[in-house]
C-alpha positions as CSV (number, residue, x, y, z in Angstrom):
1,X,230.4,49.4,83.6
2,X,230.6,51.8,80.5
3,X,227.7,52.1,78.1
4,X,227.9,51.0,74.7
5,X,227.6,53.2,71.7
6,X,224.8,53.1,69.3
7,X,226.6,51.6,67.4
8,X,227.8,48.6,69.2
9,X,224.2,47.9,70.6
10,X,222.9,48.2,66.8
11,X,225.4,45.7,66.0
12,X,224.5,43.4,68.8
13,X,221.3,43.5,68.4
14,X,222.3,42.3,64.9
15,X,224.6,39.5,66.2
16,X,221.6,38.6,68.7
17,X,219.3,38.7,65.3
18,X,221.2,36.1,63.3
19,X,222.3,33.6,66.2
20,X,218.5,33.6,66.7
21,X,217.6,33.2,62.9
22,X,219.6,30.4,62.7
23,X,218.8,28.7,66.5
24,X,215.1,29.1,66.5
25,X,215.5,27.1,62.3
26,X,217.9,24.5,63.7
27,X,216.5,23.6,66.9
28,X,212.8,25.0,67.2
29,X,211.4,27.9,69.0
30,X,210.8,25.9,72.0
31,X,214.0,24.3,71.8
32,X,216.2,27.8,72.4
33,X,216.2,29.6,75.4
34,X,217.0,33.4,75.0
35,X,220.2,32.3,77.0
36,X,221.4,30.4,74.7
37,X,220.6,32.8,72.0
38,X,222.5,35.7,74.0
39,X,225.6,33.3,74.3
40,X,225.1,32.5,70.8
41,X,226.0,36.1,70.1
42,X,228.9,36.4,72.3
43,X,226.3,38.8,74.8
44,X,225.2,38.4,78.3
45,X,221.8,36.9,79.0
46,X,221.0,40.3,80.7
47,X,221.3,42.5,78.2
48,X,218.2,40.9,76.0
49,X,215.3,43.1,77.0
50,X,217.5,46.3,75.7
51,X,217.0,44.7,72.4
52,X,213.3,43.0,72.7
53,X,210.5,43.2,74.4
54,X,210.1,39.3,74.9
55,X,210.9,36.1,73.0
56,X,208.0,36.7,70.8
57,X,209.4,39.4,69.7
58,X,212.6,37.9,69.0
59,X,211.1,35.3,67.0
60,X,209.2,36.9,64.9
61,X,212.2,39.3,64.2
62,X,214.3,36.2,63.7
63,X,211.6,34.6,61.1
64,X,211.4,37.9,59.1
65,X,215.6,37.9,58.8
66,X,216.0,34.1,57.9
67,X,213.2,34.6,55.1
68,X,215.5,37.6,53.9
69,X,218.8,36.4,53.8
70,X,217.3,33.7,51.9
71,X,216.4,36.4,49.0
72,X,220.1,36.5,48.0
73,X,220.0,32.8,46.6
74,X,217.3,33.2,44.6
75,X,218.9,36.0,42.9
76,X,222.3,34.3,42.8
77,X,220.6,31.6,40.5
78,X,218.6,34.1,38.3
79,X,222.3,35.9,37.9
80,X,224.0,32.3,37.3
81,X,221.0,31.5,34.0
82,X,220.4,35.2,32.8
83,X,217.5,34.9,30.7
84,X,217.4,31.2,30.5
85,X,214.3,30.9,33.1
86,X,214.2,26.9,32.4
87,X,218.1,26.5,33.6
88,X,217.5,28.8,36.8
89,X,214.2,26.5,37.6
90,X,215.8,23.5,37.2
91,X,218.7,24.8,39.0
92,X,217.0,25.9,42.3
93,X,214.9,22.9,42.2
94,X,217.7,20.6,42.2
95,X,219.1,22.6,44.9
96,X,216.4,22.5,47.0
97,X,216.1,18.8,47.2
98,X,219.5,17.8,47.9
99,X,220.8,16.1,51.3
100,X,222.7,19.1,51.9
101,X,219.6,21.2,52.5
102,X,217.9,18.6,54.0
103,X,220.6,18.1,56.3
104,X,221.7,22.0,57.1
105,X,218.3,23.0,59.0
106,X,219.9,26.1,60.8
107,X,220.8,27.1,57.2
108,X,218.1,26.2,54.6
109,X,214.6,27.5,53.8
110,X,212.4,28.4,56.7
111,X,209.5,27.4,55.2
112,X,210.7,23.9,55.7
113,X,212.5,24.5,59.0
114,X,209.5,26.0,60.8
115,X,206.2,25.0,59.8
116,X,206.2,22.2,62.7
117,X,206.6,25.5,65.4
118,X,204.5,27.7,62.9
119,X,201.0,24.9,63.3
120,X,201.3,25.1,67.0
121,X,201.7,29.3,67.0
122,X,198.5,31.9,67.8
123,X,197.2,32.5,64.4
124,X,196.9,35.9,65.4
125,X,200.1,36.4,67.0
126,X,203.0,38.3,65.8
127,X,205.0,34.9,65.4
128,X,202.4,33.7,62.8
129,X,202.2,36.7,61.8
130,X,205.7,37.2,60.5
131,X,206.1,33.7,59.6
132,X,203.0,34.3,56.8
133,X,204.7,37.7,55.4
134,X,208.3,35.6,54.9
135,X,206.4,33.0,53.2
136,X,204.3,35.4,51.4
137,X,207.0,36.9,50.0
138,X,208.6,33.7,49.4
139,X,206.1,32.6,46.9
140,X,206.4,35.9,45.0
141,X,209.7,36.3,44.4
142,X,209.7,32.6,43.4
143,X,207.1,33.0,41.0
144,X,209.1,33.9,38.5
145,X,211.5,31.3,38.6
146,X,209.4,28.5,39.4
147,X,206.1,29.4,37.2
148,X,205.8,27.8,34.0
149,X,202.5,29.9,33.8
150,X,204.0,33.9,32.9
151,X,201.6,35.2,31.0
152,X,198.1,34.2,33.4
153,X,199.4,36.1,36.9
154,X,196.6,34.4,39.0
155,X,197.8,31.0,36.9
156,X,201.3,31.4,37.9
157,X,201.2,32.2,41.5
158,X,199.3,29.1,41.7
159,X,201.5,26.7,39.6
160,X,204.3,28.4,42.3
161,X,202.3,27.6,45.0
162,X,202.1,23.8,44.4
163,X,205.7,23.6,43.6
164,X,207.0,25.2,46.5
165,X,204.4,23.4,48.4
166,X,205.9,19.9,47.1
167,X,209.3,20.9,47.4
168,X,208.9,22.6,51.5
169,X,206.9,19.2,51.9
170,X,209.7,17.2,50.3
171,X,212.1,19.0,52.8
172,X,210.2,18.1,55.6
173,X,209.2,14.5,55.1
174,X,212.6,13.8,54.1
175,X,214.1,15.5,57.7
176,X,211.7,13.3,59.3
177,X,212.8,9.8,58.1
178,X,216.5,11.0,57.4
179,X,218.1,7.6,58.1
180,X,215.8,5.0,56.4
181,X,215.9,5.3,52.9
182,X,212.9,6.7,52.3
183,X,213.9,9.9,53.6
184,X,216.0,10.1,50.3
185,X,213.2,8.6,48.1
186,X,211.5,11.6,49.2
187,X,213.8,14.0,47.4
188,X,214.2,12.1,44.5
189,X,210.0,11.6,43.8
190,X,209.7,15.2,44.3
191,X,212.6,16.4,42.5
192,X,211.9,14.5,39.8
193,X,208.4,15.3,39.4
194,X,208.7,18.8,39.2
195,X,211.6,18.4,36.6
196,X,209.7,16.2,34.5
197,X,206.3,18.0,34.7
């Protein structure tokens, strides 16, 4: 059997990276076998550990990438409002609670998606580990769009830090009673209470 070119394996292990981003968000980390991942990607369950050194691995390089491809609609909204930071809050905000996130796991935030898997990981392991950066990073490139607090740094990272807490919180709660009506209630408080704060 012929051996790929450096380019081919760098773009499967690409192709391997982003059927696991999405996988490991819809279905959990426990609920994806690196089989599945490898078919995922159109690649043969054997040719995994050319890629990564275990699942772990995978995972945490899988967190990392769904927190990053996330970046580009933060800055899709700030490009949408310009200056107008109100309009680009209100905006993601209103985006963030709808059913379509709540309903599009393998797509939406990770924050939301994984914190069931994340309370159950090694604190200390690479997992958590990568999990914390994403989110991390999360919260300060948010900042500036969610903060009503700009001029007090300390101030505004906090005011963030609520609001995305209510808003991953809405996500979650909502994905967990999706079918009573509560799940939408959810959404609606939430949403609602940031807009109106």
């Amino acid at each position: 059997m012929p051996r790929v070119s450096r380019k081919e394996a760098d773009q499967h292990r690409e192709d391997v990276l982003n059927a696991a981003s999405k996988l490991f968000l819809e279905y959990g980390i426990d609920g994806v076998s690196v089989p599945a991942v490898m078919a995922e990607a159109g690649l043969t369950h054997g040719g995994f550990y050319g890629h990564f050194d275990s699942k772990e691995a995978l995972v945490a390089e899988a967190c990392e990438r769904a927190f990053k491809e996330r970046r580009s609609i933060y800055d899709g909204i700030e490009q949408r409002n310009g200056a107008d930071k109100t309009s680009a809050r209100v905006e993601f905000i209103k985006r963030y609670t709808t059913k379509a996130h709540r309903d599009a796991i393998g797509l939406g935030c990770p924050a939301a998606a994984m914190c069931g898997d994340m309370a159950r990981e090694n604190p200390k392991g690479q997992i958590r580990t990568a999990f914390a950066a994403g989110f991390n990073v999360m919260v300060e490139r948010l900042t500036p769009l969610l903060s009503r607090k700009r001029k007090d740094k300390a101030a505004a990272r906090e005011d963030a830090l609520a609001q995305i807490a209510m808003l991953v919180g809405a996500v979650v709660l909502s994905r967990s009673t999706k079918g009573s009506p509560v799940s939408d209630e959810i959404m609606q408080a939430v949403r609602d209470a940031l807009l109106d704060a």
